[in-house]
C-alpha positions in Angstrom: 0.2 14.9 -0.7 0.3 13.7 2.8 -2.0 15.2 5.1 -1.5 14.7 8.7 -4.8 14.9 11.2 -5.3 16.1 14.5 -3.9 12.6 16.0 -0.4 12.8 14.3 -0.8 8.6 14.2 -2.8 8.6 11.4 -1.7 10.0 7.7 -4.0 9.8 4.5 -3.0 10.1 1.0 -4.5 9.8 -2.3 -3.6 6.0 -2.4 -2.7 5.0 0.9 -3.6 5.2 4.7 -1.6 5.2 7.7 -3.5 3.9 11.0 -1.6 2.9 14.2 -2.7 -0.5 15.7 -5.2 -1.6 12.9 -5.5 -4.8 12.4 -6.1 -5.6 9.1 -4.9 -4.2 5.7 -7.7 -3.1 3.0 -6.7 -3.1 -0.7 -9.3 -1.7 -3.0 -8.9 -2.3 -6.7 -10.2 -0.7 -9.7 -13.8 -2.4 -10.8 -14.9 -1.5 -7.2 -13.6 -4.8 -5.7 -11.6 -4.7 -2.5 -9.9 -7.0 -0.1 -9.5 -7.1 3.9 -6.7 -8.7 5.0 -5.5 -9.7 8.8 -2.3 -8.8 9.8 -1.9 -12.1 11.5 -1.7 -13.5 7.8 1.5 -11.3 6.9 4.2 -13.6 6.2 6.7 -11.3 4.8 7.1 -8.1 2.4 9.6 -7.4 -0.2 10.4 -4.0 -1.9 12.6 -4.3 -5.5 13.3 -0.8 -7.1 14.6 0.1 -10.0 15.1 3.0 -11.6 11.9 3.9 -13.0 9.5 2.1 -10.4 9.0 0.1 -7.4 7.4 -3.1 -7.0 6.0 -4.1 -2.9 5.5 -7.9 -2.2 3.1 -8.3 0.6 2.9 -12.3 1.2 0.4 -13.7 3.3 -0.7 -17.1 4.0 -3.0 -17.5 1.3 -2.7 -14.6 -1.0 0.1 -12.3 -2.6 -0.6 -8.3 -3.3 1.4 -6.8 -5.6 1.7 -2.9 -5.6 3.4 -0.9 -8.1 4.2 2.4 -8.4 7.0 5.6 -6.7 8.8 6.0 -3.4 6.9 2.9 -2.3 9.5 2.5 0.9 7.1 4.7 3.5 4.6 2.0 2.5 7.2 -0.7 3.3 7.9 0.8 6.7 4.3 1.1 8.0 3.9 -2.4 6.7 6.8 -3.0 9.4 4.8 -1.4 12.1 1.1 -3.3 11.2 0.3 0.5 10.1 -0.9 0.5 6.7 -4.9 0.8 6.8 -6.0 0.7 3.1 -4.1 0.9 -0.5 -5.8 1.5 -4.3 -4.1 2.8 -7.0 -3.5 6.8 -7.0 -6.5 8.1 -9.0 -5.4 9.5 -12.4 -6.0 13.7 -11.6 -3.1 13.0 -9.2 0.2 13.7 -11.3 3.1 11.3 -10.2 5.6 13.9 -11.1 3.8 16.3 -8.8 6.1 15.5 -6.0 8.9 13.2 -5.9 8.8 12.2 -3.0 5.3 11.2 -2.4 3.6 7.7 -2.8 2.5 7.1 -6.4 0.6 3.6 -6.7 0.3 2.8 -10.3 -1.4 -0.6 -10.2 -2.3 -2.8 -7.6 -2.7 -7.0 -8.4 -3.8 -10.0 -5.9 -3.0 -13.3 -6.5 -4.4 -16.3 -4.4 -1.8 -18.4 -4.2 -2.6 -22.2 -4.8 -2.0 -24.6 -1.2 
């Protein structure tokens, strides 16, 4: 369920936000604890789907996120453009099967990654 707002730039979702020219990517995890990443960090992003899911790599500098979940592609793509303002996982109420072809983030998992 993608809602679009009066500047057609900006999209929100249940588990993710589109924001032209931000500059930094926020991913909330369950247990209230959340992240703010800058872009200038990104090193590179890499989507694997299978059948049943998708798995998004987003590798910066000193951490790795890992996002699972459906049609997680429109996240890859905003990722392209320095676009994506926030992730968390889709809160439960929101049925996956609703809609195939909207985001679904199951789980969400960042990993510092050891220099």
């Amino acid at each position: 369920m993608l809602k679009g707002r009066q500047d057609e730039s900006r999209w929100s979702s249940p588990c993710w936000s589109r924001e032209i020219q931000t500059q930094a990517l926020r991913v909330v995890l369950a247990g209230r604890r959340s992240y703010v990443f800058p872009y200038a960090r990104l090193a590179f992003v890499r989507l694997e789907q299978e059948n049943d899911h998708d798995t998004l790599h987003v590798c910066l500098d000193t951490h790795e996120i890992q996002i699972i979940g459906k049609n997680l592609h429109e996240v890859e793509l905003a990722l392209q453009k320095f676009a994506v303002e926030w992730v968390r996982e889709s809160p439960a109420r929101y049925n996956p099967q609703a809609n195939e072809d909207e985001v679904w983030i199951a789980g969400i998992t960042v990993n510092e990654l050891q220099v």
